[in-house]
N, CA, C and O of each residue as an XYZ file, in Angstrom:
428
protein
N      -1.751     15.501    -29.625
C      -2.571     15.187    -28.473
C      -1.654     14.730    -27.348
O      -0.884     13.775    -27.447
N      -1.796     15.452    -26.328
C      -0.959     14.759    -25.222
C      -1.922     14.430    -23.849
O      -3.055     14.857    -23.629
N      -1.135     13.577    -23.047
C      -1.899     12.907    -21.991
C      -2.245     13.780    -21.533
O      -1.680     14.858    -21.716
N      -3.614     13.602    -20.542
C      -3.641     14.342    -19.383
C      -3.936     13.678    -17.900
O      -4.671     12.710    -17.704
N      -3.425     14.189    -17.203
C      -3.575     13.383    -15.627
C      -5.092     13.524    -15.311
O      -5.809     14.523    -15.266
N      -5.305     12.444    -15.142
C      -6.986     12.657    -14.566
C      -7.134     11.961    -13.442
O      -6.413     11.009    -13.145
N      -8.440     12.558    -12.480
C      -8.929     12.281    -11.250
C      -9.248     11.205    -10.534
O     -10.326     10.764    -10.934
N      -8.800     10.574     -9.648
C      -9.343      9.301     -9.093
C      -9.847      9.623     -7.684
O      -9.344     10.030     -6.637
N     -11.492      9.137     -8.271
C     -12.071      9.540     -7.213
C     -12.398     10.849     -6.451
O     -12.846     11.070     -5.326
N     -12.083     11.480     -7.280
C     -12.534     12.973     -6.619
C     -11.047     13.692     -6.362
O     -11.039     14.894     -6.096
N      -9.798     12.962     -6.442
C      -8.930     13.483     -5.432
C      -8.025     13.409     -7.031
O      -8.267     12.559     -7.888
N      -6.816     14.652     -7.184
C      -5.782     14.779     -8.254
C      -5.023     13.447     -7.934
O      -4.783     12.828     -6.898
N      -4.653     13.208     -9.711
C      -3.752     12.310     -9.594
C      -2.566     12.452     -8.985
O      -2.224     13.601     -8.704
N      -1.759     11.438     -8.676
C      -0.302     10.993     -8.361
C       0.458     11.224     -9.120
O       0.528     10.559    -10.154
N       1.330     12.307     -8.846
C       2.627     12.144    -10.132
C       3.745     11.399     -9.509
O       3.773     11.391     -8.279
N       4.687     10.761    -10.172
C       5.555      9.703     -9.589
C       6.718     10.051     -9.629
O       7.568      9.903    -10.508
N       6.761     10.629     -8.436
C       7.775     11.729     -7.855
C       7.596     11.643     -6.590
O       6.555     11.775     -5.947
N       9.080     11.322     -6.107
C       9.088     11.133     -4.574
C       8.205     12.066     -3.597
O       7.407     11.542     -2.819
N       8.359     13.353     -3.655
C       8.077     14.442     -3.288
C       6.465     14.402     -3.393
O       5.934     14.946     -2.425
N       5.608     13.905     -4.308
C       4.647     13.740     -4.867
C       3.910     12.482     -3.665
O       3.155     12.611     -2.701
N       4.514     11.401     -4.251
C       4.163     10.100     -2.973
C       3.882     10.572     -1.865
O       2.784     10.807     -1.362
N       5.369     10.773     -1.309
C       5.141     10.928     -0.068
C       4.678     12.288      0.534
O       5.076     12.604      1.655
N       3.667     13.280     -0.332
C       2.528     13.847      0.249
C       1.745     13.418      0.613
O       1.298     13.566      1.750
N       1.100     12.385     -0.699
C       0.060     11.469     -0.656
C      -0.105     10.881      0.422
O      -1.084     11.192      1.101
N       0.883      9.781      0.920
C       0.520      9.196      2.082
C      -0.104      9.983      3.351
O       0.008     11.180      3.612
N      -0.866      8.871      4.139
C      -1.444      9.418      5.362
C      -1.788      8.712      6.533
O      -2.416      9.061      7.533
N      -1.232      7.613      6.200
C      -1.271      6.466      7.052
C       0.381      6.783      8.033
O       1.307      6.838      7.224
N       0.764      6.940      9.189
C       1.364      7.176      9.964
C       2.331      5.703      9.971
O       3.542      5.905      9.893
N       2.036      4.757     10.028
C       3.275      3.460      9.478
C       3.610      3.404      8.001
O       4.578      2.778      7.568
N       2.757      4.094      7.244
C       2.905      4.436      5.835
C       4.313      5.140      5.460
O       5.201      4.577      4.819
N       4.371      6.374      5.929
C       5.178      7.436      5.979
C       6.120      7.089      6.626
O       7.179      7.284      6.030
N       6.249      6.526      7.881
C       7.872      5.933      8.365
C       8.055      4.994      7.380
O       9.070      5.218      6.719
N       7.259      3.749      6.954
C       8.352      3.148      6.467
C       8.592      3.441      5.175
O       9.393      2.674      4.641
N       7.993      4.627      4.244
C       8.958      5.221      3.000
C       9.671      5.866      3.427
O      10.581      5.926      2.600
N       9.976      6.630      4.489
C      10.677      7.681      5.354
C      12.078      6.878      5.662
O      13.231      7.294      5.770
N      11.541      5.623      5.757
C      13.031      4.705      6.639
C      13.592      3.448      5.223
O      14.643      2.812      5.308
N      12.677      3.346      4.104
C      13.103      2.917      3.170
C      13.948      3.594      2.590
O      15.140      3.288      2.619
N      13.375      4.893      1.804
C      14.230      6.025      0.991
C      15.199      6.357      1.587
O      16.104      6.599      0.788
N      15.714      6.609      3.384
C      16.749      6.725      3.310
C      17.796      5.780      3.237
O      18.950      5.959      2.849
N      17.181      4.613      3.714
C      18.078      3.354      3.297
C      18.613      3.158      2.127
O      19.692      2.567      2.079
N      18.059      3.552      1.074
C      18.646      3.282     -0.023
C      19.365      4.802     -0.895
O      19.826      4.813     -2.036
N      19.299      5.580     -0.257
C      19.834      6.876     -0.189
C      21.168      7.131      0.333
O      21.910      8.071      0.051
N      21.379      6.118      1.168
C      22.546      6.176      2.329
C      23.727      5.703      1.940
O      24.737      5.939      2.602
N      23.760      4.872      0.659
C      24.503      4.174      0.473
C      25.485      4.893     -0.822
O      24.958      5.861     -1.370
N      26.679      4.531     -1.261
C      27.145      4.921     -2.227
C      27.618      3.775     -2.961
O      27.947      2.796     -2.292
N      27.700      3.724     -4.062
C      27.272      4.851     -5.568
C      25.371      4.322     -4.979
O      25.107      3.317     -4.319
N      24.621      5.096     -5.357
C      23.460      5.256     -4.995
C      22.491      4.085     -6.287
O      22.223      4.478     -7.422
N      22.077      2.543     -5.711
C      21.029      2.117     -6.458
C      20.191      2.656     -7.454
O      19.278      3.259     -6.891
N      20.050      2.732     -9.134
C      19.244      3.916     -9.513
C      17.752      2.806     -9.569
O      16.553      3.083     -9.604
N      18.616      1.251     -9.556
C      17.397      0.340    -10.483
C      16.453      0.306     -9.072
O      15.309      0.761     -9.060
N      16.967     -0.173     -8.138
C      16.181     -0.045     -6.360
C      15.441      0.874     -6.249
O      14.281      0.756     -5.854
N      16.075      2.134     -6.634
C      15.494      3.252     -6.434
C      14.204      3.597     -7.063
O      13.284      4.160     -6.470
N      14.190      3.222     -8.308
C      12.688      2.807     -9.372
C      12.090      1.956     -8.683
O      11.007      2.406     -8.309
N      12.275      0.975     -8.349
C      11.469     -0.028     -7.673
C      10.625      0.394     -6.340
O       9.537      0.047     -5.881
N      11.603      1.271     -5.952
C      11.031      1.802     -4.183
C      10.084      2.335     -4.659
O       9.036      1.895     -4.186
N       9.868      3.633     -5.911
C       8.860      4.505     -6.091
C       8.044      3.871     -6.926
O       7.012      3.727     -6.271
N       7.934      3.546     -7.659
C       6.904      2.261     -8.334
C       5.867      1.736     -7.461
O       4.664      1.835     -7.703
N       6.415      1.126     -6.349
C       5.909      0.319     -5.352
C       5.557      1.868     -4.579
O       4.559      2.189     -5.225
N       5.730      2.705     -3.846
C       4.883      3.446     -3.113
C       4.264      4.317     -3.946
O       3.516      4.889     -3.154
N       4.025      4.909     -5.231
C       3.147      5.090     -5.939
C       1.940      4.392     -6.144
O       0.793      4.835     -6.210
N       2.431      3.039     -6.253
C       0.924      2.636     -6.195
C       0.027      2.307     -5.041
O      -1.197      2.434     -4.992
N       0.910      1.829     -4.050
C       0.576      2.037     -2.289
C      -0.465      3.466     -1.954
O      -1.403      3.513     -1.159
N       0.060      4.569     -2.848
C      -0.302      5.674     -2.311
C      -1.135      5.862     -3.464
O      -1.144      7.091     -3.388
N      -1.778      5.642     -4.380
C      -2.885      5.552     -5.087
C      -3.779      4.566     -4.660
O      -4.939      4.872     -4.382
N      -3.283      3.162     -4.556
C      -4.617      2.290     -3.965
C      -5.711      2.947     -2.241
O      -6.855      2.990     -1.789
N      -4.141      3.353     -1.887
C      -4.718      3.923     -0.553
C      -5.635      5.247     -0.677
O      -6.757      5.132     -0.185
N      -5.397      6.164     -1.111
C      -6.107      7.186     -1.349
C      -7.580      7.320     -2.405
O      -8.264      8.233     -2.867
N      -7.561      5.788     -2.443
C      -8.925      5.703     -3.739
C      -9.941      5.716     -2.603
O     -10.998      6.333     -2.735
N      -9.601      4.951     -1.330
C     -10.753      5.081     -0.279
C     -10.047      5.027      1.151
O     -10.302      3.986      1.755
N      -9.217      5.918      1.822
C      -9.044      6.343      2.744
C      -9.315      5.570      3.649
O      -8.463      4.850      4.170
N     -10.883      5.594      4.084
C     -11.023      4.536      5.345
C     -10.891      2.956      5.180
O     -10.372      2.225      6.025
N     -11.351      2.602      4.160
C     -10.531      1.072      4.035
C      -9.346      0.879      4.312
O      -9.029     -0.026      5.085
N      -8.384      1.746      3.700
C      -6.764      1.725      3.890
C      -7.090      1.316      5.517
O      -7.429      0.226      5.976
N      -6.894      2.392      6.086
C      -6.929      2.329      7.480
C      -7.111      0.951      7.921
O      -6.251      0.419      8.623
N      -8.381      0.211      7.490
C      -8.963     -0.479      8.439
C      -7.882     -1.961      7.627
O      -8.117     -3.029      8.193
N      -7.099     -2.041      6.762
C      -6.350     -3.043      5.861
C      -5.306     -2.697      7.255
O      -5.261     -3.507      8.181
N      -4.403     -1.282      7.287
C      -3.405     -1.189      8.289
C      -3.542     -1.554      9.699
O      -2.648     -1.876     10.483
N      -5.277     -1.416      9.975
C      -5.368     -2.073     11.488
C      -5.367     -3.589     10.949
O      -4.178     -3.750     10.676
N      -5.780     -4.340     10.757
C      -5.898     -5.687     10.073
C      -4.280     -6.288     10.152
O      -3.969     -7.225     10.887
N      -3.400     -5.626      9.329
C      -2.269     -5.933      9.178
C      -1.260     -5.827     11.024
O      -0.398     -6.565     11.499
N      -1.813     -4.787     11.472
C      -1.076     -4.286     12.728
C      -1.652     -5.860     13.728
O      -0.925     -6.549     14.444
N      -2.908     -6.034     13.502
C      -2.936     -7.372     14.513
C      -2.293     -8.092     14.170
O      -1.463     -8.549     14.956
N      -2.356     -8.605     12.687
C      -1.553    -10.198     12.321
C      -0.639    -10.131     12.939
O      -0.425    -11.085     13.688
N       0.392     -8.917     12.927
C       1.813     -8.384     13.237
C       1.959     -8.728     14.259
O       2.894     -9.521     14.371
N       1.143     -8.360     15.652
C       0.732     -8.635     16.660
C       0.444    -10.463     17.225
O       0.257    -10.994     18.320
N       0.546    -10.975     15.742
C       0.006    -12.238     16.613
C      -1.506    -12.606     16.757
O      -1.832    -13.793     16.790
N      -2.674    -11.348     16.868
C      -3.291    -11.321     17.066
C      -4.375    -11.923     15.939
O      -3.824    -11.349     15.000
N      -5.633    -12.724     15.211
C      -5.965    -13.127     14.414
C      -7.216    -12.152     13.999
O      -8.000    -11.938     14.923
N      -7.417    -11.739     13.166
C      -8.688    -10.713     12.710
C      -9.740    -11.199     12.714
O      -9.566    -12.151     11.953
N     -11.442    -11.264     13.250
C     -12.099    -11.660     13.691
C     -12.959    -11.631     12.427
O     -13.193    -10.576     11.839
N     -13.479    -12.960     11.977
C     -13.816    -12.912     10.355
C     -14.615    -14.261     10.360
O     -14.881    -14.876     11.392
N     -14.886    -14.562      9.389
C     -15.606    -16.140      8.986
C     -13.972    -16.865      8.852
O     -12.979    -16.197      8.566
N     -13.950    -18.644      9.177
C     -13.693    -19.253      8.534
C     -13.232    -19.694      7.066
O     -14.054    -20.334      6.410
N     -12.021    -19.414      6.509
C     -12.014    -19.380      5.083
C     -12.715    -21.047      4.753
O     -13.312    -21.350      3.719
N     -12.564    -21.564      5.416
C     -13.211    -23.031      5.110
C     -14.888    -22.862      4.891
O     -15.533    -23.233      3.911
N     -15.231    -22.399      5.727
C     -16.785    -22.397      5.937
C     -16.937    -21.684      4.104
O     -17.608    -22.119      3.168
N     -16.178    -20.689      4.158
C     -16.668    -19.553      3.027
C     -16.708    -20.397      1.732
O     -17.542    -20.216      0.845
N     -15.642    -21.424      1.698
C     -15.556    -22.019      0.456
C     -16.599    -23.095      0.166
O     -17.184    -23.172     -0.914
N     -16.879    -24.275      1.639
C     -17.504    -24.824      1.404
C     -19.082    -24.111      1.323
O     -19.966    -24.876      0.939
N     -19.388    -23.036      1.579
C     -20.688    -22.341      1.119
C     -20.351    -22.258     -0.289
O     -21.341    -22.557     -0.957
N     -19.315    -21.963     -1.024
C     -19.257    -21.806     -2.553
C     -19.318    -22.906     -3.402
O     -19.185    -23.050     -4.618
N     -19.663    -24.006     -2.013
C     -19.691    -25.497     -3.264
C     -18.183    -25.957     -3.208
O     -18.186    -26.738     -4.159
N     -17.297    -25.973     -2.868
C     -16.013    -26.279     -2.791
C     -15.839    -27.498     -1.654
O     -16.154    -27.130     -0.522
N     -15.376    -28.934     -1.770
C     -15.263    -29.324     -1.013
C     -14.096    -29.283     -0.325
O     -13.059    -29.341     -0.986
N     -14.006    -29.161      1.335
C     -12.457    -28.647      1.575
C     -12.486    -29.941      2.629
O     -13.432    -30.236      3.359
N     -11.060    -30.717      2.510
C     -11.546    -31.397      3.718
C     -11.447    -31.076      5.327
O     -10.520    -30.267      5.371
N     -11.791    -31.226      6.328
C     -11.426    -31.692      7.303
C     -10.624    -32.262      8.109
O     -10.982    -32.521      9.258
């Protein structure tokens, strides 16, 4: 019996392979910065193999969480692009939220 790759969400799995990833992606700051990671660690000699696992590990799963629902991603990368910005994301109070959960927080 051997594995088989199965579907998430409607869409083929990820094989974890550079070439593979970075199809996947589709987020436009996504793709530069594996674009500007991989060659960073590409550039160098004798070439990182353990980094190099780590880079694709980490955008494998970037590029599976992201592709389970597309427009969330997006709206996580606008989210992230304000903080970046300085700018604060327009939301409840984490205080308010907790003390609705019964949590006393102080003041």
């Amino acid at each position: 019996m051997t594995a088989q790759p199965h579907e998430q969400g409607g869409r083929p799995a990820i094989d974890k392979k550079f070439a593979s990833v970075r199809k996947a992606l589709f987020h436009p700051d996504d793709i530069a910065a594996f674009d500007a990671g991989l060659a960073g660690l590409t550039s160098t000699s004798p070439i990182d193999l353990a980094s190099l696992d780590e880079f694709l590990e980490s955008w494998w799963r970037t590029a599976v969480i992201a592709n389970r629902d597309r427009e969330d991603w997006h709206h996580v990368m606008n989210v992230a692009e304000l903080i970046q910005r300085g700018d604060l994301p327009k939301g409840r109070d984490f205080a308010e939220v907790l003390t609705e959960r019964g949590y006393r927080v102080p003041r």
